[in-house]
N, C-alpha and C positions, 0 to 999 in steps of 0.2 A: 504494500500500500504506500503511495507515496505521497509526501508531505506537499506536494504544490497538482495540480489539478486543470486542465480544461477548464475555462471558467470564473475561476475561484479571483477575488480582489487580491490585488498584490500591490507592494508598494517597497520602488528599488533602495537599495541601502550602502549601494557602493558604486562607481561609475560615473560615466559624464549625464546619466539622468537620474543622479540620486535624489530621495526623493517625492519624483515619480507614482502615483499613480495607476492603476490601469488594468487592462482583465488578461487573462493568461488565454492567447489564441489555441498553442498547442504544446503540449511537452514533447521532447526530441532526447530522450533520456537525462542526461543531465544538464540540458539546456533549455531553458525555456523563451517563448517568443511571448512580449507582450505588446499588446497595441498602444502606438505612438512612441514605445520606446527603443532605441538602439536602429534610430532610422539612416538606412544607405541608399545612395543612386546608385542605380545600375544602367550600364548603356546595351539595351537589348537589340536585334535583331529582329523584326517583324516577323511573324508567320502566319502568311493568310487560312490555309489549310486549316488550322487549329482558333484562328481567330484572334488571334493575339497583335495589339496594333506593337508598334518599336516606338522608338526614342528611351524617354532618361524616366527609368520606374524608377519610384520611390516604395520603401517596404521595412517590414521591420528585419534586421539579425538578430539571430539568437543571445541570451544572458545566460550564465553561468546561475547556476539555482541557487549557489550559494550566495549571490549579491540580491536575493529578492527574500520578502519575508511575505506570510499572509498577512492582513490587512483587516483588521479589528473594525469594525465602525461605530462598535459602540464605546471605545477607548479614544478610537483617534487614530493610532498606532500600530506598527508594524507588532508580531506576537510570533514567539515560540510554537510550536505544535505537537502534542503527542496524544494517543491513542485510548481510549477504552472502549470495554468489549461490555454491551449493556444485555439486560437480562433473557432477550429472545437471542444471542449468542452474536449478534451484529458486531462489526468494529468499525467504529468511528473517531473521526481526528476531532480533535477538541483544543482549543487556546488553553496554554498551562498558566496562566495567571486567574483565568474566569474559571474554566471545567467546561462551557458553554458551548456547543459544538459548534462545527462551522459547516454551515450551508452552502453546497455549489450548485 
């Protein structure tokens, strides 16, 4: 199970967009993409076949997971994450400062 998610608020804590904001596009194992942060130009090539115009795309790279934290909103705050397993045998990630689980 892993501690950052599809989805889930996240907010950067090291980097040129620390910080930061923003919802986790996709996890790429130990990288993650969030949107508006860690934005590159790219100079593409057209392909009509597939439908894709050219020039200069903008998009996000990937972050290292360890420069992101989940994102508390009822703190404010970036938050720790660890796990319990509740009474019908589920396991869920939870903020260790609250117990409070986090919803994606």
């Amino acid at each position: 199970m892993n501690r950052i998610r599809k989805g889930d608020q996240i907010i950067v804590i090291a980097g040129k967009n620390k910080g930061l904001k923003g919802e986790v596009l996709r996890v790429d194992g130990d990288r993650v993409y969030v949107q508006g942060a860690n934005l590159i130009k790219r100079h593409t090539k057209g392909n009509p076949q597939a439908g894709q115009p050219g020039g200069i795309i903008e998009r996000e790279a990937p972050i290292h997971v360890s420069n992101v934290m989940p994102f508390n909103s009822a703190t404010g705050k970036g938050e720790r994450v660890g796990y319990k397993v509740l009474e019908d045998g589920r396991k869920v990630r939870v903020f260790r400062s609250s117990g409070e689980a986090i919803d994606a």
